[in-house]
C-alpha positions as a Markdown table, in Angstrom:
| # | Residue | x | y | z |
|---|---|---|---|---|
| 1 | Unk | 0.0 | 0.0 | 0.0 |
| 2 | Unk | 1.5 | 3.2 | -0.5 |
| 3 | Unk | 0.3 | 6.6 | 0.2 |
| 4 | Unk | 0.3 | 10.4 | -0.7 |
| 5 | Unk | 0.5 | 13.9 | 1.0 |
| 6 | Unk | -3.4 | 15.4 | 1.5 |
| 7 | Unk | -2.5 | 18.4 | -0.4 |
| 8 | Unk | 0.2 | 17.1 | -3.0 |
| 9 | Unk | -0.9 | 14.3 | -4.3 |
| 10 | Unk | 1.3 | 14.2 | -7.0 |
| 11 | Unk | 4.3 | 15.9 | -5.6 |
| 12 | Unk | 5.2 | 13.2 | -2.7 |
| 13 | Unk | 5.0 | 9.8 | -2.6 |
| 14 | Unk | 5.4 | 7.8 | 0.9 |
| 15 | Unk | 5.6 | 4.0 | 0.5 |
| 16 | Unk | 5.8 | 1.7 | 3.2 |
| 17 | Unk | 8.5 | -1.0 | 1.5 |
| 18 | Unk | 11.5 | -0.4 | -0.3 |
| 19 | Unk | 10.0 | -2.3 | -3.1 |
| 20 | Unk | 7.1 | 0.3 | -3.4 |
| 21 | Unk | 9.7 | 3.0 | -3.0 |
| 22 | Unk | 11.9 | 1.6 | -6.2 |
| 23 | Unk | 8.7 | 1.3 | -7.8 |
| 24 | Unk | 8.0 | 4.8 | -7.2 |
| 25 | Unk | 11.3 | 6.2 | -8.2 |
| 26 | Unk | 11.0 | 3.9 | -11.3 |
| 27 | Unk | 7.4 | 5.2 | -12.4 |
| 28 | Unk | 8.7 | 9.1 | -11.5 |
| 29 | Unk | 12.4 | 9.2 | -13.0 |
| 30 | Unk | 12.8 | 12.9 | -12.0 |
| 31 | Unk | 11.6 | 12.3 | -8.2 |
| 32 | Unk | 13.9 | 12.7 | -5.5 |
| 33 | Unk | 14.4 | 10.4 | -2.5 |
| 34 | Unk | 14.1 | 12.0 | 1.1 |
| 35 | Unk | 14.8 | 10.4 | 4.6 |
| 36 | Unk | 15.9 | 12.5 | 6.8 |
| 37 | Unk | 16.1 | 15.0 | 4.4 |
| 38 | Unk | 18.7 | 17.4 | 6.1 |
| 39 | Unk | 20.9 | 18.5 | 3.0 |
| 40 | Unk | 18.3 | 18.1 | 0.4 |
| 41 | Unk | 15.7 | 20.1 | 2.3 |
| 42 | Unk | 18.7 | 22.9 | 2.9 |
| 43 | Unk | 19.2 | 22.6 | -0.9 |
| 44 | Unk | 15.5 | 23.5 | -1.4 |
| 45 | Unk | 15.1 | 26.1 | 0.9 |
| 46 | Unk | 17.8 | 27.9 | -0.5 |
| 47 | Unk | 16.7 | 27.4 | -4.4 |
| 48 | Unk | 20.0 | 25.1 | -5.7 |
| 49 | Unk | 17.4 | 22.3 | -6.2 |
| 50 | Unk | 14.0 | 21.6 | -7.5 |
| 51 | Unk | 13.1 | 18.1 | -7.5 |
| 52 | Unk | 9.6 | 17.6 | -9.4 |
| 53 | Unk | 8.8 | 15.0 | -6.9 |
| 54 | Unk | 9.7 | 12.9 | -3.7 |
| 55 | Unk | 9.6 | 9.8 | -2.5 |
| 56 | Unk | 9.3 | 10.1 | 1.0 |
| 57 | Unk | 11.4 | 6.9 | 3.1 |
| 58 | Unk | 10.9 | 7.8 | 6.5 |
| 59 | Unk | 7.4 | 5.4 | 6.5 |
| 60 | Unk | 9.8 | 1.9 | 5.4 |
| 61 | Unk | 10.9 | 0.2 | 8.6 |
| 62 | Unk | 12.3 | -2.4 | 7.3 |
| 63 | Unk | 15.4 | -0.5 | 6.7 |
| 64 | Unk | 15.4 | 1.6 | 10.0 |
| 65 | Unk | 17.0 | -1.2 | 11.9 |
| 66 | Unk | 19.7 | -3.5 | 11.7 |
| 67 | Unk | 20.1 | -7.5 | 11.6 |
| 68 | Unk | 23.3 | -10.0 | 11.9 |
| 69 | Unk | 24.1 | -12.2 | 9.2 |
| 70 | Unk | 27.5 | -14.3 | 8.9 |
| 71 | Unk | 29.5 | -12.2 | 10.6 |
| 72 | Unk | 28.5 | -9.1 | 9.4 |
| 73 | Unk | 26.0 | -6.4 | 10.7 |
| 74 | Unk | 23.5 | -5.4 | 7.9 |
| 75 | Unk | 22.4 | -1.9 | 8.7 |
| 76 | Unk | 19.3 | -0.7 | 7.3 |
| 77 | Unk | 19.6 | 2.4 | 5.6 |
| 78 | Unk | 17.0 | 4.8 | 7.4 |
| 79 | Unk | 19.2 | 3.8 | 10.2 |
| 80 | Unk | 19.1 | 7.6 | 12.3 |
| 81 | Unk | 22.3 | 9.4 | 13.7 |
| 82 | Unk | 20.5 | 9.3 | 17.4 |
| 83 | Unk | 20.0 | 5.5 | 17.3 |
| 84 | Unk | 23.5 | 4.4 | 16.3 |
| 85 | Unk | 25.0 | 6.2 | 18.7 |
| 86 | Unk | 23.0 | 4.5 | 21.3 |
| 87 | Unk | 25.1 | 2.3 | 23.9 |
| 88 | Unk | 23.9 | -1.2 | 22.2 |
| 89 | Unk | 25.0 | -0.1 | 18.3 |
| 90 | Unk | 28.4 | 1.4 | 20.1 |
| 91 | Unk | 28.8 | -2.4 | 21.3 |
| 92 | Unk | 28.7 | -3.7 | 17.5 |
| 93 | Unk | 30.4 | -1.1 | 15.8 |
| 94 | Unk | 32.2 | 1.7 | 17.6 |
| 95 | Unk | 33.5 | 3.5 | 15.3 |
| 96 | Unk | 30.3 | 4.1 | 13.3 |
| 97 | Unk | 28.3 | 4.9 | 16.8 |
| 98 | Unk | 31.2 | 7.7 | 17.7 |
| 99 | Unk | 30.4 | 9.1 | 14.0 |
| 100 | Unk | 27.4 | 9.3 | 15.0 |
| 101 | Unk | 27.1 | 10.9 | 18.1 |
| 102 | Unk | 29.4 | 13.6 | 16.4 |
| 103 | Unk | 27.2 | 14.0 | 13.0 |
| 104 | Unk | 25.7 | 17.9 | 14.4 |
| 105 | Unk | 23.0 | 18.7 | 17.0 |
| 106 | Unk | 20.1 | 16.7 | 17.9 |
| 107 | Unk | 18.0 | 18.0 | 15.0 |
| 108 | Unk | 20.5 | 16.7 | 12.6 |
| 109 | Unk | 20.8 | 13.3 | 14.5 |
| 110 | Unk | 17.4 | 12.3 | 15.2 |
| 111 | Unk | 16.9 | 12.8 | 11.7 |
| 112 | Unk | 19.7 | 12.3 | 9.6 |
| 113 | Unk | 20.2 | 8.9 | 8.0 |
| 114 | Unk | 22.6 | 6.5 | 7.7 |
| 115 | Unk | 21.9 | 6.2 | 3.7 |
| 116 | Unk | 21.4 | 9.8 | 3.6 |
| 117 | Unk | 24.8 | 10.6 | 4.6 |
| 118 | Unk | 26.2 | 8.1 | 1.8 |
| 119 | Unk | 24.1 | 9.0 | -0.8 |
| 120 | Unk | 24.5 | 12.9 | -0.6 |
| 121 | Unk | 28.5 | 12.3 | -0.4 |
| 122 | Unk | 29.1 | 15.4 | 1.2 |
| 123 | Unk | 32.9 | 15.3 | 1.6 |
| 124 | Unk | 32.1 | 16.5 | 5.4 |
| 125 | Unk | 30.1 | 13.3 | 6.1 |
| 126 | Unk | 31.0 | 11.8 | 9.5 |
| 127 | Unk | 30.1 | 8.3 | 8.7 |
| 128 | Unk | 31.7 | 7.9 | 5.5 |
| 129 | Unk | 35.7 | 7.9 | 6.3 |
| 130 | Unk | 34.2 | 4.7 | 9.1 |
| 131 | Unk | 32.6 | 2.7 | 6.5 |
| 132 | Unk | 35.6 | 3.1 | 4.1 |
| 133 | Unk | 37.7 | 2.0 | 7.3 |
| 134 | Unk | 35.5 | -1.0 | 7.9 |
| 135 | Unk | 35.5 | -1.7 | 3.9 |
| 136 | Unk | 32.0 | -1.6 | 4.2 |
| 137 | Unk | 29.3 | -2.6 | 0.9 |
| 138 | Unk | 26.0 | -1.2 | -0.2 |
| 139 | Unk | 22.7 | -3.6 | -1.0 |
| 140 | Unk | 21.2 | -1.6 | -4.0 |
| 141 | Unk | 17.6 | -2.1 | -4.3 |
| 142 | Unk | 16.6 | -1.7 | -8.0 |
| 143 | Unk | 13.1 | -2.5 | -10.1 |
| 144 | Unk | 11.7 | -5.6 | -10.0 |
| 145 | Unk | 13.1 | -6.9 | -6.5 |
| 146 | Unk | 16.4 | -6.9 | -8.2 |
| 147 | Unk | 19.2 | -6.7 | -5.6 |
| 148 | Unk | 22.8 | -6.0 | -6.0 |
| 149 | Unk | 26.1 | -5.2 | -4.0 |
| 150 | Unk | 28.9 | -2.9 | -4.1 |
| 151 | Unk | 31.7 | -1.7 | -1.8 |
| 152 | Unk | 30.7 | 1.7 | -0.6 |
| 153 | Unk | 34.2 | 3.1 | -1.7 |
| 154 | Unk | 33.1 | 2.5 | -5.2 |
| 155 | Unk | 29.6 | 4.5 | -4.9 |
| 156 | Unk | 32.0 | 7.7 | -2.9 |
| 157 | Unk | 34.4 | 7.8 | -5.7 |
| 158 | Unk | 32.1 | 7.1 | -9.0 |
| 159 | Unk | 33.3 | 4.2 | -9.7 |
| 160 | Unk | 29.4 | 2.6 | -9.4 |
| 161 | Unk | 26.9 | 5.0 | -9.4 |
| 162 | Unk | 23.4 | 4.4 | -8.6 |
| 163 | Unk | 21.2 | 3.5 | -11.6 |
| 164 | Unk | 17.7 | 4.9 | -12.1 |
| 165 | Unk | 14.9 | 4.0 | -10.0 |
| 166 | Unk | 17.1 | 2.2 | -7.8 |
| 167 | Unk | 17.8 | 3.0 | -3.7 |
| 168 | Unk | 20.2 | 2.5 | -1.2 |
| 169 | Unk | 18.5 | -0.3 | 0.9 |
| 170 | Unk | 21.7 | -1.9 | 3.2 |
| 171 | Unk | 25.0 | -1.5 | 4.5 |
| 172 | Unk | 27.1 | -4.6 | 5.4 |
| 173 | Unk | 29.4 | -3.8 | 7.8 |
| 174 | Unk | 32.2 | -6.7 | 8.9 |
| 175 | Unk | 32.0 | -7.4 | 12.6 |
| 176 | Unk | 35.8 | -7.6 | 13.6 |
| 177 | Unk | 35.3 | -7.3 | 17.4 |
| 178 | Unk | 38.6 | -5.2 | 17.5 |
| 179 | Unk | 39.6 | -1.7 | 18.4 |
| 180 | Unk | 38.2 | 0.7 | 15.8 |
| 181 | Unk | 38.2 | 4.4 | 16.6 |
| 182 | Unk | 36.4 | 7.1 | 14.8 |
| 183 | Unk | 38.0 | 11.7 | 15.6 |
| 184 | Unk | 37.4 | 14.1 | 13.6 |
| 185 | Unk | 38.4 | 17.9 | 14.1 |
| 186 | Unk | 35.9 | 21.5 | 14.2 |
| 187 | Unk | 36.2 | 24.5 | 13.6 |
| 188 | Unk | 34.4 | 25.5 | 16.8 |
| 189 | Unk | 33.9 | 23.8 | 19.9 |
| 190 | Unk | 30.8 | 20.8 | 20.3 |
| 191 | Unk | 29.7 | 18.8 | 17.5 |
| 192 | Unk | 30.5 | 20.3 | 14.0 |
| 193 | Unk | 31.3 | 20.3 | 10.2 |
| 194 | Unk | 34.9 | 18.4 | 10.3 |
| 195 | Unk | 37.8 | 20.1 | 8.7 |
| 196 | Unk | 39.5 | 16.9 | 9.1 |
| 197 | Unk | 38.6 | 13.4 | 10.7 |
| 198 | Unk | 40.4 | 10.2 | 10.7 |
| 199 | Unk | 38.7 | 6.4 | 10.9 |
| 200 | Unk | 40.7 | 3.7 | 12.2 |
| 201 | Unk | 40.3 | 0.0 | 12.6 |
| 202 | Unk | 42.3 | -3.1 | 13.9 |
| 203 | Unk | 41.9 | -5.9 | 12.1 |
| 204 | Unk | 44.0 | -8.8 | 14.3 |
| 205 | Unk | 43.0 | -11.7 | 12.2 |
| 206 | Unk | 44.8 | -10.2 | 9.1 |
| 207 | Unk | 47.2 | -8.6 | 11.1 |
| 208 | Unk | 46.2 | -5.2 | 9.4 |
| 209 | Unk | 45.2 | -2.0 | 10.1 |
| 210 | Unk | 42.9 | 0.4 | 8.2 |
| 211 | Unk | 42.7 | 4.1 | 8.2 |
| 212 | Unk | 40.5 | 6.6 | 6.3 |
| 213 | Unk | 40.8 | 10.1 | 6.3 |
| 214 | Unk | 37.8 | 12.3 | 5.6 |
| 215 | Unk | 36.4 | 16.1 | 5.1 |
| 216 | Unk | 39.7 | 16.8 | 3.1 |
| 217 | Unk | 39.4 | 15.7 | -0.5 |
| 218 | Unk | 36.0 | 15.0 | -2.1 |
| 219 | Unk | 35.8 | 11.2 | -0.8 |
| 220 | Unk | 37.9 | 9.5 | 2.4 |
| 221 | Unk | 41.1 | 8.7 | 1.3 |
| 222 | Unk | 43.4 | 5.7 | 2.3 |
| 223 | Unk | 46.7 | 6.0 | 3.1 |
| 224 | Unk | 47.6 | 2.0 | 2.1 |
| 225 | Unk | 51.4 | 2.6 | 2.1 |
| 226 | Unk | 51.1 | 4.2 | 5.7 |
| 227 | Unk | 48.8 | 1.5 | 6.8 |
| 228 | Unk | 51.1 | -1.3 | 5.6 |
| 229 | Unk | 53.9 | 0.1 | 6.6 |
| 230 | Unk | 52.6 | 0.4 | 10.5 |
| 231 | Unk | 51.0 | -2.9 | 10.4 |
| 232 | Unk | 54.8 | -4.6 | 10.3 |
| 233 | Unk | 55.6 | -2.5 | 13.4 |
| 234 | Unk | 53.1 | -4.0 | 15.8 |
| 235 | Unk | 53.3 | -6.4 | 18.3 |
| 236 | Unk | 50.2 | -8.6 | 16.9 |
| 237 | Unk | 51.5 | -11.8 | 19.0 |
| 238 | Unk | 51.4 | -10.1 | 22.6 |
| 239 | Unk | 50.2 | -6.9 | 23.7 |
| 240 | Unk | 49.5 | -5.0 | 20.1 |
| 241 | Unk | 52.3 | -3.0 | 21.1 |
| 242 | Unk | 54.1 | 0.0 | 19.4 |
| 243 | Unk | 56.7 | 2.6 | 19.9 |
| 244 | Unk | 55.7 | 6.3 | 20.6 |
| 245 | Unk | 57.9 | 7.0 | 18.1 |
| 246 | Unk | 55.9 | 4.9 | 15.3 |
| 247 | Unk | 53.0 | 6.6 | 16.3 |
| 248 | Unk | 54.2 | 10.2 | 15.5 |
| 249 | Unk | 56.1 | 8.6 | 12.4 |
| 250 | Unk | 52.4 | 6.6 | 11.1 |
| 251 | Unk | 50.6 | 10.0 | 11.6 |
| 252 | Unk | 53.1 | 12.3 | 9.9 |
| 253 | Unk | 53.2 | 9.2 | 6.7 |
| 254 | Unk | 49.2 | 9.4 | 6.7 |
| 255 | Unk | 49.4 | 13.4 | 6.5 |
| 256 | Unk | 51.8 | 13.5 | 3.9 |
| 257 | Unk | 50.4 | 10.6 | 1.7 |
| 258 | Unk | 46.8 | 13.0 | 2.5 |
| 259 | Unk | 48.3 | 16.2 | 1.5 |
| 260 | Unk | 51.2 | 16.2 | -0.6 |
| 261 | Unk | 54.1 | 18.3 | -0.8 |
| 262 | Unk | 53.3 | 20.7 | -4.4 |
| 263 | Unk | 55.2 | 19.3 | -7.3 |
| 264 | Unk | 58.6 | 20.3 | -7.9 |
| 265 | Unk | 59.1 | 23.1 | -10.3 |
| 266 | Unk | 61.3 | 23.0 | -13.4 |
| 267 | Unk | 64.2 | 24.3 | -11.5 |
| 268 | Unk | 63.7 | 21.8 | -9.1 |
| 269 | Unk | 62.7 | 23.6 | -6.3 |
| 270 | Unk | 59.4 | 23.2 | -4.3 |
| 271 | Unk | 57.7 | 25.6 | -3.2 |
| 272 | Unk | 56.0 | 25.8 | 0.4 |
| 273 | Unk | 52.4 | 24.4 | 1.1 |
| 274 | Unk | 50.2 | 27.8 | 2.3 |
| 275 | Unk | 49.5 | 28.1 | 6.2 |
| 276 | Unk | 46.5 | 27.1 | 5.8 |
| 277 | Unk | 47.3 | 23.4 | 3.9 |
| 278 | Unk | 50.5 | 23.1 | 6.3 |
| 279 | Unk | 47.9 | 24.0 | 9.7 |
| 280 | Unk | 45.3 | 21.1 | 7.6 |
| 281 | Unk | 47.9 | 18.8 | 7.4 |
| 282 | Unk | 49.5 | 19.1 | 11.0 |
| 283 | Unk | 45.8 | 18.5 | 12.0 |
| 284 | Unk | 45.3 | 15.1 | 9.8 |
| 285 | Unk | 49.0 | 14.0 | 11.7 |
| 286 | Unk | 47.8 | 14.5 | 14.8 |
| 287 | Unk | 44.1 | 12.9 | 14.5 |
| 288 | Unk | 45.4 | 10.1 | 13.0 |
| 289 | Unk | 48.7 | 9.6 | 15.6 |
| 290 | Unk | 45.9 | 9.6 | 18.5 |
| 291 | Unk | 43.3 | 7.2 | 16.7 |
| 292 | Unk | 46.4 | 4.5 | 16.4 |
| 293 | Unk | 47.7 | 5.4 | 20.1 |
| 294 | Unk | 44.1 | 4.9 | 21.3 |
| 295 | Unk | 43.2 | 1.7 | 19.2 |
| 296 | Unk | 46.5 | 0.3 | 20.4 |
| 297 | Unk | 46.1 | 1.2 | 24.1 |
């Protein structure tokens, strides 16, 4: 059964399965999909979009909760800020629960989604650098009950894009049941837009760790040489133990492999990165030296 607004009957569509919503999205191809709708409705109050239609999701509880399956977590999409960074998500996936409780005010977490903040790909997006961490996947819902999966790094740098009529329904997250940390700095004090954040997870079974760094570059990047090269340094048989010295070493490597030094000119010479990218990159070293320290300790 699906539903419509009293007074636009045309203009928004609320179904009550993801199945209906694809449906929806496959019958309008210019309608828009809105959850918690905190960028999109920002984008249409101030005039940069107007969709012809949307298909409201806030109505599909199947995907506003999450389920275990062979050693994953599959997270359902309408998944809100406030409820993973409850104490029982914080048990299953830290990381993504301290992203959460650090995505903006309580207006913006009780209703800012999980697949809102992937789909919209706003470079700023707290849970994003977490998932790319975790080496998280997407289950695509498309037309006809089809279903498919990608790795969520894909979607965030093009590589897969959505196809029409089709929805962002899971997120399979692997349940390593290791340290994973999630920081991320402001420009002000409280929660806040990051100018920088870093994701970081153990991964003792493979004897690996994985970083992401996020709000710097359009998508969160991974520093694999840094994380390779740190991985060798550790202590995996006893304690997980490091030198301070690696730490500052691992956070200056992710920095640099972040935010480049400028290409050499002609002459050889290289010219200085501006305050500004030097203060950036100090930041990324130093967010990423405590996220190892405290995954470590």
């Amino acid at each position: 059964m699906t539903t419509h607004a009293p007074q636009a009957a045309q203009a928004v569509t609320l179904p009550v399965s993801l199945d209906e919503a694809v449906a929806a999205l496959s019958a309008m191809p210019a309608a828009v999909p809105v959850a918690g709708g905190t960028d999109l409705m920002a984008a249409v109050n101030s005039g940069q979009l107007r969709p012809a239609a949307l298909v409201g999701l806030g109505r599909i509880s199947e995907i506003r909760g999450w389920q275990y399956q062979d050693g994953h977590a599959l997270l359902g999409a309408g998944l809100t800020h406030a409820r993973m960074g409850r104490p029982d998500f914080a048990a299953l996936i830290p990381a993504l629960a301290a992203a959460a409780r650090a995505a903006g005010p309580p207006q913006i977490r009780n209703a800012g989604t999980l697949g809102g903040n992937i789909a919209t790909a706003a470079p700023t997006g707290d849970a994003l650098p977490v998932l790319a961490a975790l080496e998280a996947t997407l289950i695509i819902a498309g037309p006809g009950g089809a279903r498919r999966e990608i790795p969520v790094s894909h979607l965030l740098a093009g590589v897969d894009m959505l196809r029409g009529g089709e929805l962002i329904g899971y997120v399979r997250v692997p349940l390593l049941h290791a340290p994973q940390v999630f920081l991320k700095a402001t420009g002000r004090t409280g929660p806040g837009r990051a100018i920088a954040s870093v994701a970081l997870v153990l991964d003792p079974a493979r004897r690996g760790v994985r970083c992401a760094v996020g709000a710097i570059a359009p998508m969160p990047l991974r520093p694999l040489d840094a994380e390779a090269w740190v991985a060798q340094l550790i202590d995996w048989d006893n304690s997980r133990t490091i030198v301070p010295e690696a730490l500052t070493a691992f956070g200056e490597y992710v920095a640099a492999a972040c935010i480049p030094d400028p290409v050499p000119a002609e002459d050889g010479s290289v010219a200085p990165l501006p305050p500004a990218v030097l203060h950036l990159r100090r930041t990324v070293a130093a967010l990423a030296r405590r996220a190892l320290g405290r995954a470590l300790s």
